[in-house]
MIBA-675132 format. One record per residue: residue number from 1; x negated, y, z negated of N, C-alpha, C in turn. Coordinates in pm, 1 decimal. Example, Ala and Ser with C-alpha at 12.3 -4.5 7.8 and 13.67 -1.06 7.14 Angstrom:
# MIBA-675132
SITE   num       n_c1       n_c2       n_c3      ca_c1      ca_c2      ca_c3       c_c1       c_c2       c_c3
SITE     1    -1319.0     -569.0     -780.0    -1230.0     -450.0     -780.0    -1320.0     -330.0     -780.0
SITE     2    -1285.0     -225.0     -708.0    -1367.0     -106.0     -714.0    -1290.0        3.0     -787.0
# end
This chain:
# MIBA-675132
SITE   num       n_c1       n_c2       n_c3      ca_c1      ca_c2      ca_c3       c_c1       c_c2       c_c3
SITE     1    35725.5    11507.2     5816.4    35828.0    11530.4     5716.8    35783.1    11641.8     5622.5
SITE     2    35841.5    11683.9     5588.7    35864.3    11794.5     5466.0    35755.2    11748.7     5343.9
SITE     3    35758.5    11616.1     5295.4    35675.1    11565.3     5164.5    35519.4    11550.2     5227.5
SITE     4    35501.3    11542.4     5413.0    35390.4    11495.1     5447.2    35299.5    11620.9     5461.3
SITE     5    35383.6    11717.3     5478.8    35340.1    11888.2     5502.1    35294.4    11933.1     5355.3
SITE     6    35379.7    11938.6     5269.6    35319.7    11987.8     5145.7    35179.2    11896.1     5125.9
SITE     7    35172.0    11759.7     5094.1    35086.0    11677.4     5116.8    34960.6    11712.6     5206.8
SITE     8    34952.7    11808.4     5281.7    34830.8    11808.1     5358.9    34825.6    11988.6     5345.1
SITE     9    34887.9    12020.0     5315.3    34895.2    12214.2     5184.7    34818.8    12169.8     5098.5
SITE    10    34836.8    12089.0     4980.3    34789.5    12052.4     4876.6    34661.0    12005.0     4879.7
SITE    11    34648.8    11955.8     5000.3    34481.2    11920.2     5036.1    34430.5    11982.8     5099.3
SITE    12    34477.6    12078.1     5147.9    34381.4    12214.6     5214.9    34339.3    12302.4     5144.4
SITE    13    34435.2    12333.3     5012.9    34404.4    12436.4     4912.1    34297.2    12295.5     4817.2
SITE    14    34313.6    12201.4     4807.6    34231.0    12167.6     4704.6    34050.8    12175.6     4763.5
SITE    15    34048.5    12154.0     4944.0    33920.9    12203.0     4993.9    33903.0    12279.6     4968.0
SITE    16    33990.5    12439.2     5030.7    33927.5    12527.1     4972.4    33883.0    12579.4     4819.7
SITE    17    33953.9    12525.4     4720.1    33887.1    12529.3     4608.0    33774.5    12460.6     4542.0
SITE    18    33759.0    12351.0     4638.5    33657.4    12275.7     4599.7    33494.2    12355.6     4719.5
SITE    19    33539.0    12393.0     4786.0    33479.4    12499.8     4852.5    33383.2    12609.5     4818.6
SITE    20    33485.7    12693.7     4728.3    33413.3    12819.5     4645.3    33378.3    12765.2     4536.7
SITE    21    33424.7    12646.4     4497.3    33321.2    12623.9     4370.6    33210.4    12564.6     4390.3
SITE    22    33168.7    12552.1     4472.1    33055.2    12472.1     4545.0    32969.2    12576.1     4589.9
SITE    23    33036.5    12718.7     4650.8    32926.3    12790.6     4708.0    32839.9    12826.5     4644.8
SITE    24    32743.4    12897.2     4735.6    32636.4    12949.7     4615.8    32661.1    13132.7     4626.8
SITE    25    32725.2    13134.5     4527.9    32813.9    13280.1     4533.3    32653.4    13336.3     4459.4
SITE    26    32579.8    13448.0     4526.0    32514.4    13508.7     4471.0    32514.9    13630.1     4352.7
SITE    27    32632.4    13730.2     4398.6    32639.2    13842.5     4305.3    32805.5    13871.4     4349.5
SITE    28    32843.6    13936.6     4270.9    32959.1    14045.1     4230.0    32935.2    14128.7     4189.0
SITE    29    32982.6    14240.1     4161.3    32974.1    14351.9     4113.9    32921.5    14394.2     4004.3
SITE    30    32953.4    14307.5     3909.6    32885.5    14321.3     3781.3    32741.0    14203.5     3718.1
SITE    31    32828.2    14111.8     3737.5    32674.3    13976.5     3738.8    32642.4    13882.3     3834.8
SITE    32    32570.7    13761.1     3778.9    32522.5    13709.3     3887.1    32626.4    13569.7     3853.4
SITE    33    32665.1    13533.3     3977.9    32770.5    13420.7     3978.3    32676.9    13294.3     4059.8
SITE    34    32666.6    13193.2     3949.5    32641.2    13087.4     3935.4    32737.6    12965.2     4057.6
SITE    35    32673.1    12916.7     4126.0    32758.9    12805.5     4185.2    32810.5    12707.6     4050.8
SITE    36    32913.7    12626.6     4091.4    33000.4    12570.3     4015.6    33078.8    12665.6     3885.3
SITE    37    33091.4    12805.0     3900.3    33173.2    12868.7     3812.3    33302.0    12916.1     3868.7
SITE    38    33385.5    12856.7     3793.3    33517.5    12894.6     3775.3    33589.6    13006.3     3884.1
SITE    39    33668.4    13003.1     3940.9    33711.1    13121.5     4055.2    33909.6    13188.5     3967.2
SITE    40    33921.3    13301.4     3980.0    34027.1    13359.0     3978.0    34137.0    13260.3     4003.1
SITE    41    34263.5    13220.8     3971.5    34361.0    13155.9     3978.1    34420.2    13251.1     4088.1
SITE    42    34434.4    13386.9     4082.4    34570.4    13485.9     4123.9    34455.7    13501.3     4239.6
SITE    43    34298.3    13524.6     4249.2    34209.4    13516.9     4378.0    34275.4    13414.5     4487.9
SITE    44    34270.0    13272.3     4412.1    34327.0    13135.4     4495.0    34417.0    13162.2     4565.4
SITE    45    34538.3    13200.5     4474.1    34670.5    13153.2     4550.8    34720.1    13338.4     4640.3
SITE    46    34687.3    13414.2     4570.8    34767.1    13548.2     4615.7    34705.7    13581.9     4790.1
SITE    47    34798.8    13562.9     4836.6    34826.0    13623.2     4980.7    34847.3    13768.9     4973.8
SITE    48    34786.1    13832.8     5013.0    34816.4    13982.0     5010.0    34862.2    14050.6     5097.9
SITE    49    34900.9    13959.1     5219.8    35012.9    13965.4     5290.7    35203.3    13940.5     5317.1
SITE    50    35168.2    13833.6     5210.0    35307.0    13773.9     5168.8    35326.1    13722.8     5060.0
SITE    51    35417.1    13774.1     5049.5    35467.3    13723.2     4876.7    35509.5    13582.8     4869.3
SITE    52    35609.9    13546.2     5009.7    35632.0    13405.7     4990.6    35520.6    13318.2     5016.0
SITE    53    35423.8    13339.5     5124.6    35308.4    13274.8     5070.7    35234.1    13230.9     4983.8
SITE    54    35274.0    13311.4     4889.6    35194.6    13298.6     4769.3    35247.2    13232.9     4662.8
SITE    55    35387.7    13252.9     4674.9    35496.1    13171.1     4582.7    35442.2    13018.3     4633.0
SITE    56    35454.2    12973.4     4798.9    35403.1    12824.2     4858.0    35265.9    12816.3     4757.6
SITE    57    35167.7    12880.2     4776.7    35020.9    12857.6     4733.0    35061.4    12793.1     4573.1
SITE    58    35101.3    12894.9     4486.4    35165.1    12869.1     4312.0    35178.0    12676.7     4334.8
SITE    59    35303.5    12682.5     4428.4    35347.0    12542.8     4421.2    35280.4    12448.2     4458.8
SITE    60    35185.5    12485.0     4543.3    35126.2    12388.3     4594.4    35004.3    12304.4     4494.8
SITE    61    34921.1    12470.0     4418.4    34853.9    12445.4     4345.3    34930.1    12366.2     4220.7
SITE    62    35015.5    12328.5     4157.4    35071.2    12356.1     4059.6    35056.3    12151.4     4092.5
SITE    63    35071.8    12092.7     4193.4    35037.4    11959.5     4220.4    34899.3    11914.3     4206.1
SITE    64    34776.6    12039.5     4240.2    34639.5    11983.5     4207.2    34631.7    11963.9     4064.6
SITE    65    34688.0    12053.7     3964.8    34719.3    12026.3     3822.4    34771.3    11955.3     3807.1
SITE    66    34911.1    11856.3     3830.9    34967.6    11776.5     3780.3    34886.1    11660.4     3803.8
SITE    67    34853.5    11640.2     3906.0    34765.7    11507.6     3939.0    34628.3    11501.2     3912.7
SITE    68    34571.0    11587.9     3811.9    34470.9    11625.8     3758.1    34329.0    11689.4     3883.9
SITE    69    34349.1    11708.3     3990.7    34249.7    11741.8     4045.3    34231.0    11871.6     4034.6
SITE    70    34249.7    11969.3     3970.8    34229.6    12063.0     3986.7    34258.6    12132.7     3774.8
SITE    71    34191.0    12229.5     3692.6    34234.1    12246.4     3593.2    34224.4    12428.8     3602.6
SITE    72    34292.0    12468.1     3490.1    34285.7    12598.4     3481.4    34273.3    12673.4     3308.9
SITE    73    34231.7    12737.6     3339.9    34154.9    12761.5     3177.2    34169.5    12933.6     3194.2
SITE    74    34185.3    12951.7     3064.4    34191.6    13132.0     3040.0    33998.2    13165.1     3030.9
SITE    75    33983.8    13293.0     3101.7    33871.1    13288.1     3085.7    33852.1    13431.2     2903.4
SITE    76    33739.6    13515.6     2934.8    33727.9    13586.2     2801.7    33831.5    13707.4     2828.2
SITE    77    33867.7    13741.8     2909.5    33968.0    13822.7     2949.8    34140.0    13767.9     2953.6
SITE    78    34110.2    13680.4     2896.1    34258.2    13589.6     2902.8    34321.3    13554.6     3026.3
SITE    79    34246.3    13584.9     3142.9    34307.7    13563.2     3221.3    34283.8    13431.7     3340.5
SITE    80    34368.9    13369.1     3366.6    34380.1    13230.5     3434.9    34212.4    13188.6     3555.9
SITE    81    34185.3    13133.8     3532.9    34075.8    13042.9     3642.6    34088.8    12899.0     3664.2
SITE    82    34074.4    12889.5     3752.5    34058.6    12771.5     3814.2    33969.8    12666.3     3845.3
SITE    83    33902.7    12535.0     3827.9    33809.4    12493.9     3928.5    33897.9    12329.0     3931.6
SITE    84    33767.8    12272.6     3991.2    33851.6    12155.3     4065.9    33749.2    12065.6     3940.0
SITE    85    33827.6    11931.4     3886.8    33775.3    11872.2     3848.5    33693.8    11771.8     3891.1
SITE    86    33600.8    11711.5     3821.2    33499.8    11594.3     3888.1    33597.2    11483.1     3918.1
SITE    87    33501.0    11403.7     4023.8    33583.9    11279.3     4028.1    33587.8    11168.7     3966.9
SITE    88    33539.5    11164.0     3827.5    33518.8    11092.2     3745.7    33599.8    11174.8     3646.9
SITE    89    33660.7    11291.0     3586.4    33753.0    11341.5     3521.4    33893.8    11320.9     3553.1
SITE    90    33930.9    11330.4     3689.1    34040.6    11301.2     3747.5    34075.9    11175.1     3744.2
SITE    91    33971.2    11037.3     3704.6    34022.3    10946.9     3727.4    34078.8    10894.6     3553.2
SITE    92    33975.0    10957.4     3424.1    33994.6    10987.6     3306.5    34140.8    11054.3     3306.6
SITE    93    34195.8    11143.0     3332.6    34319.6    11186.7     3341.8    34399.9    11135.9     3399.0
SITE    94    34416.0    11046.7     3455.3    34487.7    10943.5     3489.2    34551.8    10856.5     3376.4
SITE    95    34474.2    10813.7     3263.0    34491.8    10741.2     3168.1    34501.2    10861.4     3045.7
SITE    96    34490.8    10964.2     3097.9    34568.5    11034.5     2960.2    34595.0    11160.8     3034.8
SITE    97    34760.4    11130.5     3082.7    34836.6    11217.9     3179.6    34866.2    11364.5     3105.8
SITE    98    34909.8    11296.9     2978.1    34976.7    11384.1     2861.9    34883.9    11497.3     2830.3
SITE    99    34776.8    11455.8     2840.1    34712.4    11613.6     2832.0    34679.9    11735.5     2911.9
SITE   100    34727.7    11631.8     3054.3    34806.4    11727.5     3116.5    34925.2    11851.3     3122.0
SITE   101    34895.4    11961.4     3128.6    35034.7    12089.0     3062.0    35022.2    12145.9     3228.0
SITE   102    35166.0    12162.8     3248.1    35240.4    12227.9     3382.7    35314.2    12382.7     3241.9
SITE   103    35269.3    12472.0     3341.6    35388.6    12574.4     3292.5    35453.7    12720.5     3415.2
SITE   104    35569.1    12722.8     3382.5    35602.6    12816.8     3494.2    35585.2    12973.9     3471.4
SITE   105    35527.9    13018.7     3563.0    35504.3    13169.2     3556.7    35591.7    13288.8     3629.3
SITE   106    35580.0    13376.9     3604.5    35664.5    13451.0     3632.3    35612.8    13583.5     3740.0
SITE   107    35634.3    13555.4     3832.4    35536.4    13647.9     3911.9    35659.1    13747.2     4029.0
SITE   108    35732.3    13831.6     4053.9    35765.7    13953.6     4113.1    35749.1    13979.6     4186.8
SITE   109    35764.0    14072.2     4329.5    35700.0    14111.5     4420.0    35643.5    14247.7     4360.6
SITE   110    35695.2    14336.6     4319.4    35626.8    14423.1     4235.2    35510.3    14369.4     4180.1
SITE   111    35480.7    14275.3     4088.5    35343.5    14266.1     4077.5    35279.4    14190.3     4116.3
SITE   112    35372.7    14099.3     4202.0    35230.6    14070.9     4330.8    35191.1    14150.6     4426.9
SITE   113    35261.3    14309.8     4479.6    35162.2    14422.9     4528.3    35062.2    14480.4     4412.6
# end
């Protein structure tokens, strides 16, 4: 079914995010990247092949947030990151849903090339 497909989207993207935050990312370009740090939000989801892909990825991710497994935080550049929460946070957010925040973004095909 349709709810069982997104359902197993939502858990493929939450591996792979639980994935890169786990690796042991050695370097980037500028410093040295620490395992368990934070990954790009627009890295995660942007398909740079398809736009509607990427619109699916948004939505899909947008369930690891609601159900707390997953959070996203502005980094010093203001701009969105991601990691996956512990499993002892997720179960804390459970009992305080409300501090949970969903918000919709506005993303283009123009500036998703």
């Amino acid at each position: 079914s349709h709810q069982e497909a997104t359902e197993k989207e939502v858990e493929r993207i939450l591996g792979i995010l639980q994935t890169h935050f786990k690796s042991d990312r050695k370097y980037d370009s500028i410093k040295l990247l620490k395992p368990d740090t934070p990954i790009s939000f627009f890295d995660l989801v942007i398909d740079p092949n398809s736009f509607a892909r990427t619109v699916e990825n948004i939505f899909h991710v947008s369930f690891l947030i609601r159900d707390g497994f997953a959070r996203i935080k502005l980094d010093d550049d203001k701009l969105p990151i991601i990691e996956p929460t512990k499993d002892n946070e997720a179960k804390q957010n459970d009992s305080s849903a409300g501090a949970r925040n969903q918000v919709v973004i506005s993303l283009n095909q123009q500036e998703w090339k």
